[in-house]
C-alpha positions as CSV (number, residue, x, y, z in Angstrom):
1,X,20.2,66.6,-41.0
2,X,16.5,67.1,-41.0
3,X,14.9,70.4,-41.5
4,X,13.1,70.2,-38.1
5,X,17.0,69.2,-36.4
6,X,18.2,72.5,-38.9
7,X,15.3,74.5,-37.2
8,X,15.5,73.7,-33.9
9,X,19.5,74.7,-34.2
10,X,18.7,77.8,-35.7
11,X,16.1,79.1,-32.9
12,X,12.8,79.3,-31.0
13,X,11.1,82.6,-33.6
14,X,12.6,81.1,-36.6
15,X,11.3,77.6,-36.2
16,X,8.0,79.0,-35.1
17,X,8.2,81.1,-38.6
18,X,8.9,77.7,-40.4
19,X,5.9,76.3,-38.6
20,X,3.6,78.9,-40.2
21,X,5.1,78.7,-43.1
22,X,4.8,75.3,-43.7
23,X,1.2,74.9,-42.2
24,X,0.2,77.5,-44.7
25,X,2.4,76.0,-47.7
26,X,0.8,73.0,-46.7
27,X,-2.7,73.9,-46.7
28,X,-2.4,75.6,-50.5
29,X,-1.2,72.3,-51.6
30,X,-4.1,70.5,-50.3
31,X,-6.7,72.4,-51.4
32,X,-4.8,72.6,-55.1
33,X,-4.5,68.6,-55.0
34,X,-8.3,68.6,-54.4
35,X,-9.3,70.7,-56.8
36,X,-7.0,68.7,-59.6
37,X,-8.1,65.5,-57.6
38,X,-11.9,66.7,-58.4
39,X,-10.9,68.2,-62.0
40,X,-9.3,64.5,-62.6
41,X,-11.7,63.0,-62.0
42,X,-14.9,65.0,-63.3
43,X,-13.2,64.9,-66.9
44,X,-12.5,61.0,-66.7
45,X,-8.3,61.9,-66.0
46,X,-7.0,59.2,-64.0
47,X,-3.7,60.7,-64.2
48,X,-4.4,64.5,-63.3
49,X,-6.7,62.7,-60.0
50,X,-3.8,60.6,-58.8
51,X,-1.4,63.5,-59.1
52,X,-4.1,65.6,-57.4
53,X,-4.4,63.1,-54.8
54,X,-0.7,63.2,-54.2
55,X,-0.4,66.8,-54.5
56,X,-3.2,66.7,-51.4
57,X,-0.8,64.1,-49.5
58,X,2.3,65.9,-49.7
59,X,0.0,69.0,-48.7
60,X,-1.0,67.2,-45.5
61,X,2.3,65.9,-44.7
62,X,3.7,69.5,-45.3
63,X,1.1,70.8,-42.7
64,X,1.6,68.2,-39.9
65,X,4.5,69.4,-39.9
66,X,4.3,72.9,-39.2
67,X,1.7,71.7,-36.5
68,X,4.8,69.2,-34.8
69,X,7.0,72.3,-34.8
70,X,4.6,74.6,-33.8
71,X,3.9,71.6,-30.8
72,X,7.7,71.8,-30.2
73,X,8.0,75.2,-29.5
74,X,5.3,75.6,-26.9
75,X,6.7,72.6,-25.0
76,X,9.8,74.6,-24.9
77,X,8.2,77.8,-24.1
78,X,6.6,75.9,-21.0
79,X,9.8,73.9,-20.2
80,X,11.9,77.6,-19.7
81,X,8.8,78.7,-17.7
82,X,8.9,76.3,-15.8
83,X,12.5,76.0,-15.2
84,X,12.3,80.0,-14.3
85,X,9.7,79.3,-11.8
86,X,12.1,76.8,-9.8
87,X,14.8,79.2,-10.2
88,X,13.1,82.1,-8.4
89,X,11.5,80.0,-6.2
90,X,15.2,79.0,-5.0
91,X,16.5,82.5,-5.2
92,X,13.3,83.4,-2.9
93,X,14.2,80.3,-0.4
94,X,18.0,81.4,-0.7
95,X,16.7,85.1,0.4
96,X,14.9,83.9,3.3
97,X,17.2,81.6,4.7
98,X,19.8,84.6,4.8
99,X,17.2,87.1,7.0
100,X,16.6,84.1,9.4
């Protein structure tokens, strides 16, 4: 099972935690894989850039992630709205079809 599937099982507030979580784990890696990316390559390293430049990857990847999650919740949030909306619409309809 994914972590996003393990998320989503485990609820809306802790999935939007994860999201912030891993936008913000995500964003220190970046900026750590371009400063060893930068490091790497001012001192002529070819090793510490590419692992810099991986570091920076995974950093990303670990980001866009949080963002998808952070995307999933708010299409749920609107979804429930939504759904309440036609609910209490019908309850309202129901209502006035009984005083008529």
């Amino acid at each position: 099972m994914s972590n996003i599937d393990s998320d989503a099982r485990r609820g809306g507030s802790d999935m939007r935690s994860s999201a912030s979580s891993d936008k913000a784990h995500g964003r220190a890696k970046e900026l750590v894989g371009k400063v060893k990316a930068k490091v790497g390559k001012v001192i002529g390293d070819k090793e510490l850039q590419a692992r810099g430049e991986a570091q920076r990857f995974d950093g990303k990847v670990e980001r866009l992630k949080g963002e998808v999650k952070e995307k999933i919740e708010d299409a749920k949030d609107l979804v429930k709205s939504g759904a309440q909306a036609v609910k209490d619409k019908v309850a309202d309809l129901r209502d006035r079809d009984r005083h008529h």
